[in-house]
PDB file of N, CA, C and O in Angstrom:
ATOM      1  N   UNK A   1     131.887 -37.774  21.690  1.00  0.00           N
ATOM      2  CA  UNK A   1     131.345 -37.375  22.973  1.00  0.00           C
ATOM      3  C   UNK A   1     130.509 -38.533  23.529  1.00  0.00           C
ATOM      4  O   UNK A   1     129.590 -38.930  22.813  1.00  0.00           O
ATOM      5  N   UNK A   2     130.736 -39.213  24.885  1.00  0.00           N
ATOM      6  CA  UNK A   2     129.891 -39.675  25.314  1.00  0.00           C
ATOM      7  C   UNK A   2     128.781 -39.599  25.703  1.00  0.00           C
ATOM      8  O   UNK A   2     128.306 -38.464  25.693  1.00  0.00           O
ATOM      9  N   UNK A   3     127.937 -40.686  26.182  1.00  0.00           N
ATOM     10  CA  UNK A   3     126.142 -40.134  26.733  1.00  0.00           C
ATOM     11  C   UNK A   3     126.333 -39.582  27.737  1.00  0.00           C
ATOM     12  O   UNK A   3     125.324 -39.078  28.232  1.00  0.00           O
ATOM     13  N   UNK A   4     127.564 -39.418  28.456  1.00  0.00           N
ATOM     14  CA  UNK A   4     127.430 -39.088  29.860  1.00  0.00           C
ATOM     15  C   UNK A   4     128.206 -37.527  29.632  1.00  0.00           C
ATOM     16  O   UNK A   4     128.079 -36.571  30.397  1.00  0.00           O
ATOM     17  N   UNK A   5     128.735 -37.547  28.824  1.00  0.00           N
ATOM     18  CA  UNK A   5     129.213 -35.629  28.192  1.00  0.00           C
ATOM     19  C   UNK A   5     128.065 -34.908  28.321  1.00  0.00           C
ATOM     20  O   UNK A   5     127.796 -33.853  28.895  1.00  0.00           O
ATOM     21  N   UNK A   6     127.332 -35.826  27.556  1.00  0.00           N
ATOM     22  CA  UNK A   6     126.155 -35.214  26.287  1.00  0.00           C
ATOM     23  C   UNK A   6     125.107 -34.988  27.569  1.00  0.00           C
ATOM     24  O   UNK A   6     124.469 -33.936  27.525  1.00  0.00           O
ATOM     25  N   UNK A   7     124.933 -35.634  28.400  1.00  0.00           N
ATOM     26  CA  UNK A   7     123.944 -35.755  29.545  1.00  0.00           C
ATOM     27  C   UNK A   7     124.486 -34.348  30.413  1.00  0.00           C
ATOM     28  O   UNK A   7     123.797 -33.348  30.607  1.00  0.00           O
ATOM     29  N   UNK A   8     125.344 -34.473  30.693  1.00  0.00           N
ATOM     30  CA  UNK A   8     125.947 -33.149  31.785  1.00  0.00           C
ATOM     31  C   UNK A   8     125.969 -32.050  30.644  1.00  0.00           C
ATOM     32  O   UNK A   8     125.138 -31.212  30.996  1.00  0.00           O
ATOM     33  N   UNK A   9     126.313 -31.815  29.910  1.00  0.00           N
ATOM     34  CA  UNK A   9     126.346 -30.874  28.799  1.00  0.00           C
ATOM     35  C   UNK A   9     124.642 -30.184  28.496  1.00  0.00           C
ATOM     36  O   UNK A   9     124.332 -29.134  27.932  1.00  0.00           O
ATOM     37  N   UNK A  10     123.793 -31.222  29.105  1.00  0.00           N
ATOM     38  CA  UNK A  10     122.421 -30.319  28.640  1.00  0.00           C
ATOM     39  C   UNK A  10     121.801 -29.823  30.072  1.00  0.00           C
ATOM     40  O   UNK A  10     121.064 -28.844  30.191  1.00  0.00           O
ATOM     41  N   UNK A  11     122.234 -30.681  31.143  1.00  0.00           N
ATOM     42  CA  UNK A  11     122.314 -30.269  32.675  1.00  0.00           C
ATOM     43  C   UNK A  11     123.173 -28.710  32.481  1.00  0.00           C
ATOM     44  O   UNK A  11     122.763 -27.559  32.634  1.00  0.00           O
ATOM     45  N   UNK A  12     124.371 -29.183  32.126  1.00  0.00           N
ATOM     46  CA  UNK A  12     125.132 -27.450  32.387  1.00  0.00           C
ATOM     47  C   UNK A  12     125.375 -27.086  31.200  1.00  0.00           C
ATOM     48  O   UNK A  12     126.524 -27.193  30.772  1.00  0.00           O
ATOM     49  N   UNK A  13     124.420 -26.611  30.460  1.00  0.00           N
ATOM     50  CA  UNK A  13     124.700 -25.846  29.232  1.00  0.00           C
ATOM     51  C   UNK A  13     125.548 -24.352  29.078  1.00  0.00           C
ATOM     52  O   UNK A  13     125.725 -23.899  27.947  1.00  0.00           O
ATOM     53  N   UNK A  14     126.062 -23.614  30.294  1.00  0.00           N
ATOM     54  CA  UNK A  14     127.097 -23.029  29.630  1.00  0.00           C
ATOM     55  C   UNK A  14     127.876 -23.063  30.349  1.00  0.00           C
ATOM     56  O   UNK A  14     127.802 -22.152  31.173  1.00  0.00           O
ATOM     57  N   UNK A  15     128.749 -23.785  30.483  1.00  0.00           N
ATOM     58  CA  UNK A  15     130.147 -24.727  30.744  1.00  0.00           C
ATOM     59  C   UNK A  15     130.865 -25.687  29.655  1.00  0.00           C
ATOM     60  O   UNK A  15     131.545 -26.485  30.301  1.00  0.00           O
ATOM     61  N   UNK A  16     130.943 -25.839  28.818  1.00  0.00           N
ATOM     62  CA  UNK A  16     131.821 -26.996  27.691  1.00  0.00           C
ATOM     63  C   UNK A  16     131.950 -27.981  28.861  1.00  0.00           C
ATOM     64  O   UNK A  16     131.851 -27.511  29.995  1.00  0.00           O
ATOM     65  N   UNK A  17     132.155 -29.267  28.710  1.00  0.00           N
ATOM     66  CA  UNK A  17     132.229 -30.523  29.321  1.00  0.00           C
ATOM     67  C   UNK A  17     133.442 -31.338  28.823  1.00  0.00           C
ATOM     68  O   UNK A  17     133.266 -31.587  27.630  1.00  0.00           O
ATOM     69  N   UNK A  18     134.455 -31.784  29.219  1.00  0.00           N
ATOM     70  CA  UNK A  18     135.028 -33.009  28.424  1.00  0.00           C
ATOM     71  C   UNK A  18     135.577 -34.190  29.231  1.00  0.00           C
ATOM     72  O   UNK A  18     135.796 -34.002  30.428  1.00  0.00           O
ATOM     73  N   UNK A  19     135.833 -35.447  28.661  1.00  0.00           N
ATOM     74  CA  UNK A  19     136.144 -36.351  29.292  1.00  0.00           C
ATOM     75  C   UNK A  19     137.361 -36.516  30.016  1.00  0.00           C
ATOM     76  O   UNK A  19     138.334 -36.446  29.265  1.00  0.00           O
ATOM     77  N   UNK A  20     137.689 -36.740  31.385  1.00  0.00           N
ATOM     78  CA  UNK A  20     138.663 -36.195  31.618  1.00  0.00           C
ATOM     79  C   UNK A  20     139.487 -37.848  31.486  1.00  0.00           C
ATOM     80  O   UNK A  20     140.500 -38.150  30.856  1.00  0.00           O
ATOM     81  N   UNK A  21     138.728 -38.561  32.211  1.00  0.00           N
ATOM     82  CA  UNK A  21     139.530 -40.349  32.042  1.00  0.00           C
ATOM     83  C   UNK A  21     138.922 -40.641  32.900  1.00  0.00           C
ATOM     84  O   UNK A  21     138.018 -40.042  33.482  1.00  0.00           O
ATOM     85  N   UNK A  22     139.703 -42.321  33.182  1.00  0.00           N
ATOM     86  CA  UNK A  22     138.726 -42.957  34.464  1.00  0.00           C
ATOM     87  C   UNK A  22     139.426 -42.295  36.011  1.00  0.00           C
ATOM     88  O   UNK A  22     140.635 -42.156  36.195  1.00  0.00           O
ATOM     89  N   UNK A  23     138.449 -41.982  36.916  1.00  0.00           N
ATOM     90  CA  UNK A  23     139.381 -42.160  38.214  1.00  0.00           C
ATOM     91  C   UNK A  23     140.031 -42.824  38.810  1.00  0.00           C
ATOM     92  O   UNK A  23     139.427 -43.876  39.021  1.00  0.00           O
ATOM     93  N   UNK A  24     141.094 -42.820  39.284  1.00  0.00           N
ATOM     94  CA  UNK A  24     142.083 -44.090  40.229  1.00  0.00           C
ATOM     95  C   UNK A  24     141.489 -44.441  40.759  1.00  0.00           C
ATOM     96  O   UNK A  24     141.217 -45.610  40.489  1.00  0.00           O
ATOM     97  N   UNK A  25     140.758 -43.826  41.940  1.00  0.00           N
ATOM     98  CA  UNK A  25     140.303 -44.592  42.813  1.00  0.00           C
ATOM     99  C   UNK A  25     138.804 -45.590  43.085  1.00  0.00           C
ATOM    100  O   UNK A  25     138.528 -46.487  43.881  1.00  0.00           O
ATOM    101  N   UNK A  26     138.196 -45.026  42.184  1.00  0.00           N
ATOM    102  CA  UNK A  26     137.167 -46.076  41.457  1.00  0.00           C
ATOM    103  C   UNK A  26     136.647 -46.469  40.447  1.00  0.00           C
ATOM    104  O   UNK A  26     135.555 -47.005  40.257  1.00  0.00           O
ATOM    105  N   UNK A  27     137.933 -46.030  39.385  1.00  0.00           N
ATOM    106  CA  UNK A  27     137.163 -46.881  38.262  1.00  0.00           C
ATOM    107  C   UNK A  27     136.181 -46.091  37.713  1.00  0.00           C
ATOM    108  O   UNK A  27     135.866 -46.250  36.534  1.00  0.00           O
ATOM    109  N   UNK A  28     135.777 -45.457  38.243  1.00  0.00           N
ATOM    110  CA  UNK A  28     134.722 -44.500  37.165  1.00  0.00           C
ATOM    111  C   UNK A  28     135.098 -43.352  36.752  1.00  0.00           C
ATOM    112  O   UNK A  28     135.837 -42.606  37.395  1.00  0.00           O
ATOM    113  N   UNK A  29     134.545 -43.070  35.462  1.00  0.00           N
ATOM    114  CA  UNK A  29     135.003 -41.708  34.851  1.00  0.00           C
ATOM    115  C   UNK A  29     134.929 -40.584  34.934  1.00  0.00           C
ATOM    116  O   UNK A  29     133.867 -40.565  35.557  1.00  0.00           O
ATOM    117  N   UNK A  30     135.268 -39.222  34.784  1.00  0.00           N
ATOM    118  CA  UNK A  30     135.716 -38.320  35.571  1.00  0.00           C
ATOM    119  C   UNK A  30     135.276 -37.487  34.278  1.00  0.00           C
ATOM    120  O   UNK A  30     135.316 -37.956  33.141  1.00  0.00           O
ATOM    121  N   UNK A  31     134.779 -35.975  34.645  1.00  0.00           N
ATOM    122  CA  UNK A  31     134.474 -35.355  33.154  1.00  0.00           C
ATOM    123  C   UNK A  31     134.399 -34.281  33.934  1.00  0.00           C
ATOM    124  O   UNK A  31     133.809 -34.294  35.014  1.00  0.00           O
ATOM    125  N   UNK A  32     135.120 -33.046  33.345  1.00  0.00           N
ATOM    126  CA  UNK A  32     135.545 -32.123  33.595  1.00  0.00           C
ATOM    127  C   UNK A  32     135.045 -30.519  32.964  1.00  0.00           C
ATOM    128  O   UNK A  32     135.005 -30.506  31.734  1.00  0.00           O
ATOM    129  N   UNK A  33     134.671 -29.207  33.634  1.00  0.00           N
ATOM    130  CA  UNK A  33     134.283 -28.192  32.837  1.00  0.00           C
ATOM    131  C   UNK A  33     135.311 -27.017  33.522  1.00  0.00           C
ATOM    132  O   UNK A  33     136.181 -27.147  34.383  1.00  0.00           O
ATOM    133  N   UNK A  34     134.962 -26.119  32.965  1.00  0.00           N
ATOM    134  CA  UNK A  34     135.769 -25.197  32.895  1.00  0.00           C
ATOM    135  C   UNK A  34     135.632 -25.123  35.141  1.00  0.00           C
ATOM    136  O   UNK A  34     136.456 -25.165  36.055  1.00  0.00           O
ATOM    137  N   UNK A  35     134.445 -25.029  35.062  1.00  0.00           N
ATOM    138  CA  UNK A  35     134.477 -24.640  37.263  1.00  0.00           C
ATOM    139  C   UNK A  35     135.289 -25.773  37.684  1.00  0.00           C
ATOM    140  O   UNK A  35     136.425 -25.706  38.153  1.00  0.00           O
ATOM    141  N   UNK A  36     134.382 -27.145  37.405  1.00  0.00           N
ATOM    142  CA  UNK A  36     134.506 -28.289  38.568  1.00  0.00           C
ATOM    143  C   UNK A  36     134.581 -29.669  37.529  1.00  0.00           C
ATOM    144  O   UNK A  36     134.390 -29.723  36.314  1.00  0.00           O
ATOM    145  N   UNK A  37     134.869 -30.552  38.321  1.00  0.00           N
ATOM    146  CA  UNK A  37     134.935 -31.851  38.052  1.00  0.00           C
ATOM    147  C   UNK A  37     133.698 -32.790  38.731  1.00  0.00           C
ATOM    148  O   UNK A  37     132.788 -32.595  39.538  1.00  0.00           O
ATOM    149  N   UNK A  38     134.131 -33.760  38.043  1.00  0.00           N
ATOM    150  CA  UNK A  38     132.219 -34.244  38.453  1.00  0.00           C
ATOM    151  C   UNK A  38     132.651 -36.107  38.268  1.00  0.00           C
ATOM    152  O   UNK A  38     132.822 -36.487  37.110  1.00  0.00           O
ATOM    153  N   UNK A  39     132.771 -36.938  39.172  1.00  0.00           N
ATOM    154  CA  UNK A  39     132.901 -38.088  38.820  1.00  0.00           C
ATOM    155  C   UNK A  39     131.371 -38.743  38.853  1.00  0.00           C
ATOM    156  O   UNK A  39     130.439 -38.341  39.549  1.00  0.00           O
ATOM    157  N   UNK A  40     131.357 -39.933  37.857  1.00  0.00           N
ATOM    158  CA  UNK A  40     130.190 -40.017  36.235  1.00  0.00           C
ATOM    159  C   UNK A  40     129.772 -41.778  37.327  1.00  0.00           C
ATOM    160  O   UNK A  40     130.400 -42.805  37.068  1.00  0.00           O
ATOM    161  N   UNK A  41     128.936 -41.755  38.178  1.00  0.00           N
ATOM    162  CA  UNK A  41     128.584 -42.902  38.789  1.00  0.00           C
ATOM    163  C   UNK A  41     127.228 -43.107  37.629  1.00  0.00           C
ATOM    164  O   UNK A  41     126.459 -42.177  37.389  1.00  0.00           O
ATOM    165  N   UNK A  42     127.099 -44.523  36.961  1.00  0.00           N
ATOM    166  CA  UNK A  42     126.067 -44.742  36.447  1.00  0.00           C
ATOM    167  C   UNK A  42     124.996 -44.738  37.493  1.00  0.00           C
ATOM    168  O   UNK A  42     125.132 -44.810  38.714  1.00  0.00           O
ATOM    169  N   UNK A  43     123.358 -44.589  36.423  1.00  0.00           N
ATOM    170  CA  UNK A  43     122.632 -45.335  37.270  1.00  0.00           C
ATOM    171  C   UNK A  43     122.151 -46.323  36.457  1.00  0.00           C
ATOM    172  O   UNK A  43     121.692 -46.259  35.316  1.00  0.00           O
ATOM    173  N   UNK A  44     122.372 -47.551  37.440  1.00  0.00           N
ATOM    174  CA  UNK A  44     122.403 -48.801  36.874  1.00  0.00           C
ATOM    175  C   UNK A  44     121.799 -49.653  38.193  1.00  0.00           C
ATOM    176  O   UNK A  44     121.826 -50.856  38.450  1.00  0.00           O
ATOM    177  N   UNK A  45     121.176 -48.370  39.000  1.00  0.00           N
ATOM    178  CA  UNK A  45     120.321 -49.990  40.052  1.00  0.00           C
ATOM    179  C   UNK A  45     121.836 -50.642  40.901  1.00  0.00           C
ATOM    180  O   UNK A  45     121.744 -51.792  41.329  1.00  0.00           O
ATOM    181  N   UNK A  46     123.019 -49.973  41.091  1.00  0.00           N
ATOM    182  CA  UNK A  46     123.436 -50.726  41.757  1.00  0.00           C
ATOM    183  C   UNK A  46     124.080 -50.112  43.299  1.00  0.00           C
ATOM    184  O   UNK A  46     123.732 -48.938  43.429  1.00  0.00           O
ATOM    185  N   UNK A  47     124.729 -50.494  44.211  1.00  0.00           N
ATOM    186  CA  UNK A  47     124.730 -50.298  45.247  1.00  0.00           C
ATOM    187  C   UNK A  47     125.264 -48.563  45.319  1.00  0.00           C
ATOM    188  O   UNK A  47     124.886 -47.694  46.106  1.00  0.00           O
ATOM    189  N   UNK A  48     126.342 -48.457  44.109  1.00  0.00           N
ATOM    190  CA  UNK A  48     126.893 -46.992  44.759  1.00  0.00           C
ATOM    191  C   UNK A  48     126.170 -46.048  43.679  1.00  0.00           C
ATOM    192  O   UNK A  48     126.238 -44.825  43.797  1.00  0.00           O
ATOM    193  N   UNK A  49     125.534 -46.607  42.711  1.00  0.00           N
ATOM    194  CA  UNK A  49     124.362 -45.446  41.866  1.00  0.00           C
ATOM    195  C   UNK A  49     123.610 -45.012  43.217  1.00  0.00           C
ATOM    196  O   UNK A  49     123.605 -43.795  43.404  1.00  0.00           O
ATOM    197  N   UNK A  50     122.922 -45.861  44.269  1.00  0.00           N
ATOM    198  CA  UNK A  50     121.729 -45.350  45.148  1.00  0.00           C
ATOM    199  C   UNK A  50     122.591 -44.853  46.203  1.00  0.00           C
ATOM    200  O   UNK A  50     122.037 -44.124  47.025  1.00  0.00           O
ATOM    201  N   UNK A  51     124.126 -45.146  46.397  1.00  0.00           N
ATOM    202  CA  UNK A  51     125.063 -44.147  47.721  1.00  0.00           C
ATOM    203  C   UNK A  51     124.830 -43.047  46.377  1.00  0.00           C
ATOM    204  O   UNK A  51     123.721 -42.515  46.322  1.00  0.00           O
ATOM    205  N   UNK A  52     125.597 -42.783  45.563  1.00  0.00           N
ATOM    206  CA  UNK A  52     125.822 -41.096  44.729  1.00  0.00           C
ATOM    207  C   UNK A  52     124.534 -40.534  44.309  1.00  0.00           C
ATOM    208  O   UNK A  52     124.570 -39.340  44.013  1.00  0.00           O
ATOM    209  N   UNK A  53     123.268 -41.203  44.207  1.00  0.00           N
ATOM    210  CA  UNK A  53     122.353 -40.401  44.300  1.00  0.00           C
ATOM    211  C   UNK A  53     121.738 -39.971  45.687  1.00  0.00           C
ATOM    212  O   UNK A  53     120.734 -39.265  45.589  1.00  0.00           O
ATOM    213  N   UNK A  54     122.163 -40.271  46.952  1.00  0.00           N
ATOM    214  CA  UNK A  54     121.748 -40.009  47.802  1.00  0.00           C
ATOM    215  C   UNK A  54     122.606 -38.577  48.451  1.00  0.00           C
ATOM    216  O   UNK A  54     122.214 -37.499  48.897  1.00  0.00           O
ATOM    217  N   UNK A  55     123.858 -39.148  48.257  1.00  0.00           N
ATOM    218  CA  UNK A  55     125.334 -38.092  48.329  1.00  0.00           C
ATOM    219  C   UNK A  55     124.844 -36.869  47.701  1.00  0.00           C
ATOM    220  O   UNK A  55     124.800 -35.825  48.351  1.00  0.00           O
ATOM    221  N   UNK A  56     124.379 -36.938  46.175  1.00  0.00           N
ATOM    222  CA  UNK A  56     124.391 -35.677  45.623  1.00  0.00           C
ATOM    223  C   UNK A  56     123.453 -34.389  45.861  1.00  0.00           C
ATOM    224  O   UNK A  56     122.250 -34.209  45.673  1.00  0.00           O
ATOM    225  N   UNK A  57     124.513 -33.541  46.362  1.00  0.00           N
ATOM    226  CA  UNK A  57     123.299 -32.138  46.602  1.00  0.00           C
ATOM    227  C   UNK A  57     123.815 -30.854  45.663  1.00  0.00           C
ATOM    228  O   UNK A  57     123.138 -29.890  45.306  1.00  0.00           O
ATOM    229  N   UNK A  58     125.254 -31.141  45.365  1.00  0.00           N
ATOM    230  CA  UNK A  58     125.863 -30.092  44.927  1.00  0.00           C
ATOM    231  C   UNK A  58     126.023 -30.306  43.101  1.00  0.00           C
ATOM    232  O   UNK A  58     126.247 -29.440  42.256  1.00  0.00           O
ATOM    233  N   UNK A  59     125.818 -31.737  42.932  1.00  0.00           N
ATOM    234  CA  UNK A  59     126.547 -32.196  41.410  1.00  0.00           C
ATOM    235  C   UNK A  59     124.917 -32.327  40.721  1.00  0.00           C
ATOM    236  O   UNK A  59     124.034 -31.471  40.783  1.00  0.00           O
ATOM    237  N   UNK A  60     124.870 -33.279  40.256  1.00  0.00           N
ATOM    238  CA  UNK A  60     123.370 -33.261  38.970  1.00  0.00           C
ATOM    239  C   UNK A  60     123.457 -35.024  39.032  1.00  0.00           C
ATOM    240  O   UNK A  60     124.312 -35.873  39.285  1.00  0.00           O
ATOM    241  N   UNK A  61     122.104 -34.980  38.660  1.00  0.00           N
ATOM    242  CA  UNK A  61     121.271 -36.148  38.877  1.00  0.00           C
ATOM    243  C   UNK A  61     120.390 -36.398  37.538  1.00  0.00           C
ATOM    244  O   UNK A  61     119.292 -36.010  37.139  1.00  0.00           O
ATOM    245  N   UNK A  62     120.968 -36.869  37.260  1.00  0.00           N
ATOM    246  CA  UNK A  62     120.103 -37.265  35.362  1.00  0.00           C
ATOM    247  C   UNK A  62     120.217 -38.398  35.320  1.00  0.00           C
ATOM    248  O   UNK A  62     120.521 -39.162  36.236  1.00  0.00           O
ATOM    249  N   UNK A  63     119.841 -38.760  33.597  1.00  0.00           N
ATOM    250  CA  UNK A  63     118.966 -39.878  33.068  1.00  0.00           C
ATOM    251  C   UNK A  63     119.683 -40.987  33.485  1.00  0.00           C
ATOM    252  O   UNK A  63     119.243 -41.840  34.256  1.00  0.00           O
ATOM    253  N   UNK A  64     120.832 -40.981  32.961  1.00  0.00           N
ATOM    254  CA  UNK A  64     122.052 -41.792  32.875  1.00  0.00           C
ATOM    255  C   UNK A  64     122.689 -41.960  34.246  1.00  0.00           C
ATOM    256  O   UNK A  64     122.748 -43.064  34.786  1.00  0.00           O
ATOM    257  N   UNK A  65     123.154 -40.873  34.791  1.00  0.00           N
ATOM    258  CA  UNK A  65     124.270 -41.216  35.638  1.00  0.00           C
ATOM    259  C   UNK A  65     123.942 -40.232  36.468  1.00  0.00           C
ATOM    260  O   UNK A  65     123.200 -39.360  36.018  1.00  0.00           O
ATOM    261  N   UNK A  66     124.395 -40.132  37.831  1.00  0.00           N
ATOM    262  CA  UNK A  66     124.849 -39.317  39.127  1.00  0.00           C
ATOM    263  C   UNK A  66     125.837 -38.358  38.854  1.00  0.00           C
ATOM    264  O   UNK A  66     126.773 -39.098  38.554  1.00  0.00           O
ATOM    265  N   UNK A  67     126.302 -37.108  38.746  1.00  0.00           N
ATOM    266  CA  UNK A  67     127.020 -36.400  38.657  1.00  0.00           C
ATOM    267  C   UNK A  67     128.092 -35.770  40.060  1.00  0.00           C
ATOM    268  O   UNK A  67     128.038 -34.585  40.388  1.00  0.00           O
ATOM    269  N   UNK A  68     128.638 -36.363  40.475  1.00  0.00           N
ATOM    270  CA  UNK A  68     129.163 -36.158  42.028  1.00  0.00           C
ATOM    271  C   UNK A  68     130.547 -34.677  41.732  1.00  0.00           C
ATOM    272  O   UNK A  68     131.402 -34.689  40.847  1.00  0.00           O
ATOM    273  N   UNK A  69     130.356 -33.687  42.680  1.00  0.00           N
ATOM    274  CA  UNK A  69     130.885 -32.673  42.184  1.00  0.00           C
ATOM    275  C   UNK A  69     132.217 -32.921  43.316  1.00  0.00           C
ATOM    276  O   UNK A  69     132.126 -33.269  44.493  1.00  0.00           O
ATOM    277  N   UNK A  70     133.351 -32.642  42.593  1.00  0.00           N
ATOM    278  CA  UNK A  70     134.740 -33.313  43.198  1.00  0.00           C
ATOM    279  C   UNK A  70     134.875 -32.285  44.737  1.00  0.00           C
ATOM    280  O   UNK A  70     135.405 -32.846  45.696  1.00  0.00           O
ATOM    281  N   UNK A  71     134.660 -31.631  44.820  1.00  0.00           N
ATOM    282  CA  UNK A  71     135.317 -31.195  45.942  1.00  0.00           C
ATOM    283  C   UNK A  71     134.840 -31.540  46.844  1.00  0.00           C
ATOM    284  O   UNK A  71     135.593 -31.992  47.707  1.00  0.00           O
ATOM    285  N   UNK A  72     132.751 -31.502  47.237  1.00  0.00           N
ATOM    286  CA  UNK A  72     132.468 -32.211  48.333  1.00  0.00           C
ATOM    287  C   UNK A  72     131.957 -33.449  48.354  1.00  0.00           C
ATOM    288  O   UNK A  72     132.121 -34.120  49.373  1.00  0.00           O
ATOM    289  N   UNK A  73     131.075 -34.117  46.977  1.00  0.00           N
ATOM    290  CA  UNK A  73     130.494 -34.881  46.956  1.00  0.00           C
ATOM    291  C   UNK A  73     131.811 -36.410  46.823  1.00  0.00           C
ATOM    292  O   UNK A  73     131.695 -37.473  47.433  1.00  0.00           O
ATOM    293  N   UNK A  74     132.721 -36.113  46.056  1.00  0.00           N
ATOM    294  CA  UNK A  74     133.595 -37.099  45.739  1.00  0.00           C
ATOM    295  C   UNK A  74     133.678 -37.443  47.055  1.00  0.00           C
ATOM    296  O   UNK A  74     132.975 -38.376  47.442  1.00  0.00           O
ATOM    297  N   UNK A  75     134.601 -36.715  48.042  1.00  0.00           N
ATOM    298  CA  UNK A  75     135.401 -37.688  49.403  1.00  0.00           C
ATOM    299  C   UNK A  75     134.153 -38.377  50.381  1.00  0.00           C
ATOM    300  O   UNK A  75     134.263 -39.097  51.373  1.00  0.00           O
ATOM    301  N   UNK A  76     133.167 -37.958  49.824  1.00  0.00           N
ATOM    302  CA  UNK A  76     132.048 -38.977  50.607  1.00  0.00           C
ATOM    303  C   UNK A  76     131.712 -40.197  50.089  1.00  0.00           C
ATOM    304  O   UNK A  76     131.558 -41.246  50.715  1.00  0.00           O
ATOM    305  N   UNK A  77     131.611 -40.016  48.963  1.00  0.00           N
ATOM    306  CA  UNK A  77     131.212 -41.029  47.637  1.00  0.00           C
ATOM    307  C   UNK A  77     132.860 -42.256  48.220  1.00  0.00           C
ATOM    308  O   UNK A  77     132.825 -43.384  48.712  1.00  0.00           O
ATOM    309  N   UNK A  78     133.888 -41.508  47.922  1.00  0.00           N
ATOM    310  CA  UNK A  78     134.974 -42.746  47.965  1.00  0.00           C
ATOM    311  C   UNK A  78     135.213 -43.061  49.354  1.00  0.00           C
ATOM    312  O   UNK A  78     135.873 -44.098  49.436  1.00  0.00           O
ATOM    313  N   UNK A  79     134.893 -42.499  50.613  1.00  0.00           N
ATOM    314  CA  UNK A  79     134.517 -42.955  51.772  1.00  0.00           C
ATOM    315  C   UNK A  79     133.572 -44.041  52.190  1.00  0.00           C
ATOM    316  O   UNK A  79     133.721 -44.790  53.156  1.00  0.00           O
ATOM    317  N   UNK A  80     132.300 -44.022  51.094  1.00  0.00           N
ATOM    318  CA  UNK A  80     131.445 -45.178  51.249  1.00  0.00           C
ATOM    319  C   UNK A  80     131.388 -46.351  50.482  1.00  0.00           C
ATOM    320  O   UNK A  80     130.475 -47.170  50.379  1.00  0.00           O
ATOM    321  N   UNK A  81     133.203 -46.289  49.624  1.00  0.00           N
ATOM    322  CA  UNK A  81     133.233 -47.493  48.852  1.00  0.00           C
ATOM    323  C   UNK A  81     133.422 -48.658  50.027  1.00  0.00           C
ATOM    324  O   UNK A  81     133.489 -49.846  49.713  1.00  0.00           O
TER     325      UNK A  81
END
């Protein structure tokens, strides 16, 4: 399990979490629960960590990474690549 499972996994503790792969369209990884999908933007201080933490209202916002929830937060997120 990754830190970024393990991170959304204590955010949504009753949902199971798993890795789903990277996304096509940017390269970042994609992790999946039983509701929704959630693409895994680090935060790392860099230009689209501070777009997906700004984006996010619907997904989770932790230690590690931005949690962008696929249905509304994604097409904004890959709109402001």
């Amino acid at each position: 399990m990754t830190i970024f499972e393990k991170e959304l996994q204590t955010l949504k503790p009753y949902d199971p979490v798993q890795f789903t792969g990277k996304d096509k369209k940017t390269g970042l990884d994609f992790i999946t629960t039983a509701g929704h999908g959630y693409l895994v933007v680090p935060r790392d201080g860099s230009h689209q960590a501070v777009t997906a933490f700004r984006i996010c209202k619907y997904g989770f916002k932790g230690k590690h990474a931005v949690y962008l929830e696929e249905d509304c937060e994604y097409g904004e997120f890959v709109k402001s690549l």
